[in-house]
DOVEXNU-344830 format. One record per residue (C-alpha): residue number from 0; x, y, z. Coordinates in nm, 3 decimals, padded with zeros to 5 digits. Layout:
# DOVEXNU-344830
   loke        px        py        pz
    NUM         X         Y         Z
...
This chain:
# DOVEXNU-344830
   loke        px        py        pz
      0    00.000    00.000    00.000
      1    00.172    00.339   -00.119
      2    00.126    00.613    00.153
      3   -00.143    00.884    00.026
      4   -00.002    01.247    00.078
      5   -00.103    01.419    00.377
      6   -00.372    01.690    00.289
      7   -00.498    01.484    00.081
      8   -00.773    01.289    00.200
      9   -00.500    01.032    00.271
     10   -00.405    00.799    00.571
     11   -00.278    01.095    00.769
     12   -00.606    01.256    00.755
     13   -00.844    00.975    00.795
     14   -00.629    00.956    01.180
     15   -00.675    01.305    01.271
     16   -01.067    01.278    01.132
     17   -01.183    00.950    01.330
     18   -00.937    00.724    01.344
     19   -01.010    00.338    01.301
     20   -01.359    00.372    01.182
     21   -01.264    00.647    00.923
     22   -00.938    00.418    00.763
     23   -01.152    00.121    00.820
     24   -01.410    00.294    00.510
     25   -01.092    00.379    00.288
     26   -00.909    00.038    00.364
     27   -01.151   -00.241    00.473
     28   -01.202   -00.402    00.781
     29   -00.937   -00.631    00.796
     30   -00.600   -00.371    00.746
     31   -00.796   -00.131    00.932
     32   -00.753   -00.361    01.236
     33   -00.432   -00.474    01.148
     34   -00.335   -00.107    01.181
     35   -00.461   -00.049    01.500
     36   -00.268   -00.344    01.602
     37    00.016   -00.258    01.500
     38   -00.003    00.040    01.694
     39   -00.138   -00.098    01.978
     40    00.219   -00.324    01.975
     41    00.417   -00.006    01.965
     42    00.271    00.166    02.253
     43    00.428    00.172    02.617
     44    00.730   -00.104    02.584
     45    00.959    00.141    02.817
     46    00.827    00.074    03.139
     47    01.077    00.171    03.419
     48    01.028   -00.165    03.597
     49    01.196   -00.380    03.342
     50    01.496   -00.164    03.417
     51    01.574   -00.375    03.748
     52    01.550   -00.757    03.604
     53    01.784   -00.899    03.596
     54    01.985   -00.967    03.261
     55    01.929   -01.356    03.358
     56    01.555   -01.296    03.357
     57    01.505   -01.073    03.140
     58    01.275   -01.168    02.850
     59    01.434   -01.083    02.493
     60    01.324   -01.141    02.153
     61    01.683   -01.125    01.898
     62    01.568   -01.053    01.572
     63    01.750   -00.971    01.250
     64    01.593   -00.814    00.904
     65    01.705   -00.836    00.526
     66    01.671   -00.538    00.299
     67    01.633   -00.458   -00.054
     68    02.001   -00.232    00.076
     69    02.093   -00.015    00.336
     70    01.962    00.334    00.256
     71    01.564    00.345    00.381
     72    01.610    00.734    00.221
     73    01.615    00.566   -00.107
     74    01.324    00.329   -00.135
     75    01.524    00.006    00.013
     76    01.271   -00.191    00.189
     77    01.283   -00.478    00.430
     78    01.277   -00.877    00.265
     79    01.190   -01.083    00.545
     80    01.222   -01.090    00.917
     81    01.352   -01.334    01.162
     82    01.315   -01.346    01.563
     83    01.392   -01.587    01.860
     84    01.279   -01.509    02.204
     85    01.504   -01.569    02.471
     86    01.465   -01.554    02.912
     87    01.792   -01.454    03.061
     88    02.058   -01.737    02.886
     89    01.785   -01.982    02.782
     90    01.705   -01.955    02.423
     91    01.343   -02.091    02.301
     92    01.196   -02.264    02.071
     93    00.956   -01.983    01.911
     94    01.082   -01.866    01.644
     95    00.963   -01.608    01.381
     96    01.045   -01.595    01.029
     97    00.877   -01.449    00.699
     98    00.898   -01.274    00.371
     99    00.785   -00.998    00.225
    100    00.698   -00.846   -00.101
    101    00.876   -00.544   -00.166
    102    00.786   -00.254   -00.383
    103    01.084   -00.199   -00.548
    104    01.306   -00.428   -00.735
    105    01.578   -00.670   -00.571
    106    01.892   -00.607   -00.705
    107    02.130   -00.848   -00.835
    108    02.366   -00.814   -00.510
    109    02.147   -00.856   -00.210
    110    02.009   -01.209   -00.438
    111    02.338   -01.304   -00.428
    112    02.414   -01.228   -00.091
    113    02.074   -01.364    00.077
    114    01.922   -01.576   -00.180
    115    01.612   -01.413   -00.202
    116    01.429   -01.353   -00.532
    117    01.207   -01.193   -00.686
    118    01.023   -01.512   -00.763
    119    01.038   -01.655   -00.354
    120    00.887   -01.303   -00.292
    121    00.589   -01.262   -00.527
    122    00.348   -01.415   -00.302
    123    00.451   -01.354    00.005
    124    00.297   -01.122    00.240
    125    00.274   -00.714    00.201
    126    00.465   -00.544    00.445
    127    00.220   -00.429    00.709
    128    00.087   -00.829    00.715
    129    00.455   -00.926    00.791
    130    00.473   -00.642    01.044
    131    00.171   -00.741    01.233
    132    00.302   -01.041    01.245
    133    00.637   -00.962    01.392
    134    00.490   -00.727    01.690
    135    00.289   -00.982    01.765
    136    00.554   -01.238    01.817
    137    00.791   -00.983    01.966
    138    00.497   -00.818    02.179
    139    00.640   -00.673    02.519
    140    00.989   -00.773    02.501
    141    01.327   -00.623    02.471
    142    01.436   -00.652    02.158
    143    01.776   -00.743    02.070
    144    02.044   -00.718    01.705
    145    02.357   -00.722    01.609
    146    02.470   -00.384    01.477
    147    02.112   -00.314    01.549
    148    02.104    00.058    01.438
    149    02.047   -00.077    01.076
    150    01.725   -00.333    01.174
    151    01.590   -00.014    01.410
    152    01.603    00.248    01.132
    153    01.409    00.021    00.862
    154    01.145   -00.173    01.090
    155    01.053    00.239    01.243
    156    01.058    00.341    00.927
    157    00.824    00.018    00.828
    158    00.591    00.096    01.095
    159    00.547    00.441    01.024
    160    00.471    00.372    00.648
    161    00.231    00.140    00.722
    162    00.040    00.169    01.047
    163    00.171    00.577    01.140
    164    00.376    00.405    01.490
    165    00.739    00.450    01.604
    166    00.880    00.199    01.776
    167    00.865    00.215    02.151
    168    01.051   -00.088    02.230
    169    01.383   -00.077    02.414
    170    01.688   -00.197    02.185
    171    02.003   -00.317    02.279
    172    02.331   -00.396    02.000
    173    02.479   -00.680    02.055
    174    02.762   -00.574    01.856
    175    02.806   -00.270    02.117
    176    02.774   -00.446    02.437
    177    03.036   -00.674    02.265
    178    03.265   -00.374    02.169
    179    03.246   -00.245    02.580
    180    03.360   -00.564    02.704
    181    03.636   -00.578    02.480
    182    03.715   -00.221    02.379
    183    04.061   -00.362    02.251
    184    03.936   -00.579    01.982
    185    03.874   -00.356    01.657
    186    03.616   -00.600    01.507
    187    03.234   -00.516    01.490
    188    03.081   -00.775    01.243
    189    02.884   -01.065    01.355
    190    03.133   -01.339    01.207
    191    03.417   -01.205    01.394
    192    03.205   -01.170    01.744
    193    03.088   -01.524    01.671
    194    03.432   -01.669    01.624
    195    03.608   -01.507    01.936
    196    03.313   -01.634    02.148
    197    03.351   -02.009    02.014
    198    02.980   -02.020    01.836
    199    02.956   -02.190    01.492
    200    02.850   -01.961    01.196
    201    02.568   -02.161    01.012
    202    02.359   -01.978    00.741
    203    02.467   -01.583    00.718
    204    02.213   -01.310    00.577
    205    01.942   -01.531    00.658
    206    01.708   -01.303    00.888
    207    01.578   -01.652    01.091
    208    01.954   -01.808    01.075
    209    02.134   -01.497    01.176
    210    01.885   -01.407    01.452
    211    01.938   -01.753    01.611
    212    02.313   -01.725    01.609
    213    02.290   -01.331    01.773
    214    02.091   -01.530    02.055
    215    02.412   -01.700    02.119
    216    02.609   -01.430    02.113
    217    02.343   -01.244    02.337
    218    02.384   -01.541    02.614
    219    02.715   -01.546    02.574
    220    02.750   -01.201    02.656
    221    02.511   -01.181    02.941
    222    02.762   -01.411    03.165
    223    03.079   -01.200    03.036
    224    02.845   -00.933    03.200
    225    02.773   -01.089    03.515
    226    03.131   -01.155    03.563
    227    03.182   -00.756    03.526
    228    02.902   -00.677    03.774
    229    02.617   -00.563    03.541
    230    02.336   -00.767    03.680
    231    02.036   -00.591    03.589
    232    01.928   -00.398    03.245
    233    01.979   -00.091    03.454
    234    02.331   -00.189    03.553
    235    02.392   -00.229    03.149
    236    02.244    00.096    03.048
    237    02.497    00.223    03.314
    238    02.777    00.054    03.169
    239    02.711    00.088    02.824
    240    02.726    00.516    02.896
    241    03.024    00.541    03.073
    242    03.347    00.670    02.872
């Protein structure tokens, strides 16, 4: 769904002029609720509390993204999306994974690099139906990604285009946390991190694959932090500003 202009008539409008019901007439029931969703998913995910679990407890969901390329400014769009939750060190089961159809064309590079074409994607979900999906799965939890500035920037940017929504979850980078603990090392990709903890690279630029192996990395860090004295997600937050 391309984004009507605001002043328009458009989505924008339809908000500000009665909300659900109105998009609900220009969009149908069923994306009008996905919408609201959406936002619903978005709303409140910073509550103070979760500051004092502990990083053992706390309830995580690692996710990773593949895009169409990394500038967001220039049409690139996300290609599929791929979570684990996780409690403290113990990594689940529940897993998320799924394409989706982008507007704009796939170049011949990220095929290469991901193996996704255009064919896998032609009848795979649109974006916000991906999206709803997603939230859902993630729903209250901390989200965590590896160099995770790059995943933040496209799935805010995915939310706003399709449901108006920021995201209000709390993120942490793997790849920083990482990069504290070992200010000495001068490595930031996901390979490297993986190799100097000991944690066998499977399937890279897979969203699902490379989620599951961040996960790793995520426990594996979480006892390098306990050793340090960060016990909480307040503690990290602490250690993560200090110079």
């Amino acid at each position: 769904m391309k984004e009507p202009m605001k002043g328009n008539g458009g989505f924008w409008d339809a908000l500000k002029a009665g909300g659900v019901p109105r998009i609900a007439s220009m969009l149908g029931a069923p994306s009008a609720q996905q919408i609201a969703f959406v936002r619903s998913l978005t709303k409140g995910q910073r509550r103070p509390e979760t500051l004092h679990v502990p990083l053992s407890e706390l309830k995580t969901a690692v996710f990773d993204l593949e895009t169409t390329g990394f500038h967001y400014h220039y049409g690139d769009e996300i290609l599929s999306f791929g979570a684990v939750k996780a409690e403290g060190e113990d990594i689940s089961e529940e897993v998320y994974y799924s394409l989706t159809k982008p507007a704009c064309t796939i170049p011949e590079r990220i095929i290469e690099l991901t193996g996704i074409t255009p064919e896998m994607v032609q009848d795979a979900p649109t974006l916000l139906e991906a999206l709803r999906e997603f939230m859902a799965f993630v729903d209250d939890r901390v989200l965590v990604a590896h160099g995770s500035a790059h995943d933040k920037a496209f799935l805010d940017v995915a939310l706003w285009k399709t449901s108006k929504a920021h995201l209000g979850h709390r993120v942490l980078d793997t790849m920083m946390i990482a990069r504290k603990l070992e200010p000495d090392r001068p490595i930031s990709g996901l390979d490297e991190w993986l190799n100097v903890c000991g944690i066998p690279i499977t399937r890279r630029h897979h969203a699902l694959e490379d989620a599951k192996m961040t996960a790793r990395l995520w426990t594996v860090l979480i006892g390098r932090l306990r050793d340090r004295g960060v016990i909480t997600l307040g503690d990290l937050y602490t250690f993560l500003s200090k110079n």
